[in-house]
N, C-alpha and C positions, 0 to 999 in steps of 0.2 A: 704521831704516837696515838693509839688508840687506848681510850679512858675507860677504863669497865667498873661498871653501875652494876648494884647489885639490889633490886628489890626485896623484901622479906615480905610479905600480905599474902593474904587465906582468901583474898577476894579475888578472881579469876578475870572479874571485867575491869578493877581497879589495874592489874598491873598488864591487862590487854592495854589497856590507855597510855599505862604507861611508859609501855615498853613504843608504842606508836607515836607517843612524843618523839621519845629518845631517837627513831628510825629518820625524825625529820634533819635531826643535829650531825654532822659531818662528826666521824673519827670516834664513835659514842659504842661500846657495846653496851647492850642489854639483858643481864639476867634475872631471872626472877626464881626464888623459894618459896613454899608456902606457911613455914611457922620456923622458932629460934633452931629445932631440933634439925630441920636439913640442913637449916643455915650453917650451923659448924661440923655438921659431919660432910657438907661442900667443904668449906674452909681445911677442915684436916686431911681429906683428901692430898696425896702427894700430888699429885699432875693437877689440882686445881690453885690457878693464878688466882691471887689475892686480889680481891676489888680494890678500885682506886675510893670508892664514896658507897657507904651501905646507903636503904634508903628503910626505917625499921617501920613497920605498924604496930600499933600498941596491941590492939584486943586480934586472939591469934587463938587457938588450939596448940597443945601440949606444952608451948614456952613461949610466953609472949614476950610484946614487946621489951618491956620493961628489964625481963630478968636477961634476954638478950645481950642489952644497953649493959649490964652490970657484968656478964660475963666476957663481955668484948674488953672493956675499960679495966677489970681485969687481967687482962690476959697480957702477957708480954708481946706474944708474937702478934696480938691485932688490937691493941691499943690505942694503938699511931692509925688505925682506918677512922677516916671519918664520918661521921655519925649524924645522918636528918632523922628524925622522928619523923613522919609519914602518918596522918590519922585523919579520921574525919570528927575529931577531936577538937574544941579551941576552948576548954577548961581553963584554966587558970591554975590549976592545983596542977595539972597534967605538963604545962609550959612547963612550968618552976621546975619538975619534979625532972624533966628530960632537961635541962640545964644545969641540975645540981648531979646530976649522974654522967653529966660528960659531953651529950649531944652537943656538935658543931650548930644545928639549927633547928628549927619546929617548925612545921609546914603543914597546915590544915590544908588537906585534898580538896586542890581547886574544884569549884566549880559548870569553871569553862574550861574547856580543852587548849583555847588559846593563852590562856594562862597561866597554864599546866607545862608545855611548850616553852615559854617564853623565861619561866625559873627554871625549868631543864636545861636550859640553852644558857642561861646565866649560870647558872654551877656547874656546868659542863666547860665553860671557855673562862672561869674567874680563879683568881688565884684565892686560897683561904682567908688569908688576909681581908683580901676588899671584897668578900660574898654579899658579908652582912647590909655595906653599905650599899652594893648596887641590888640588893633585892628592900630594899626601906621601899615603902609606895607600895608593896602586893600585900593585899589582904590578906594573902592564906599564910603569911611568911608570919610567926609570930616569936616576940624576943619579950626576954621577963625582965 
């Protein structure tokens, strides 16, 4: 079964990365938006398949991340999608604020690309349940 990722980010080299992690992972599609406003007028789309894992960035043009997060959680029909924060973000107001709005997780954009890879490939093959515990030890992975 093929799992589809769905990036939300306004930055073009950010989810070229991203999407080139995801190419290394077996059974992975990869989509990317550029702000909240495509993201649900993909989502309402009749012929568009609902992602299995959104991936949101917080600072965005026309509907950021934030208001995103609240309109999904929200919404009956994509409430149940689960939710990374995606930023180059590692605030502390910002953690809290994406786990008290719903996010499954908060992920400061690694780095290294090997990195970046290696949590793709972890929340690509992990069940919800044990995400958290097998990403404990990555830096970019941050819990409130």
């Amino acid at each position: 079964m093929i799992r589809k990722f769905l990036l939300v980010d306004d930055d073009a080299d950010d989810a070229s990365l991203f999407c080139e992690a995801l190419n290394n992972i077996g059974s992975v599609e990869c989509n990317t938006v550029e702000n909240g406003l495509e993201l649900f007028k993909l989502l309402s789309n009749q012929n568009s398949n609902i992602p299995d894992i959104i991936f949101l960035d917080i600072n965005m043009p026309m509907m950021d991340g934030w208001e995103c997060l609240k309109k999904l959680k929200e919404s009956s029909n994509y409430k149940s999608i689960p939710i990374i924060m995606y930023s180059t973000s590692s605030a502390k107001k910002d953690i809290d604020m994406a786990y008290s709005l719903g996010a499954q997780l908060f992920l400061t954009k690694p780095e290294e690309f090997r990195e970046l890879s290696k949590i793709l490939e972890i929340v690509a093959t992990s069940s919800q349940d044990s995400l958290l515990s097998q990403l404990k030890g990555f830096k970019s992975v941050k819990v409130n």
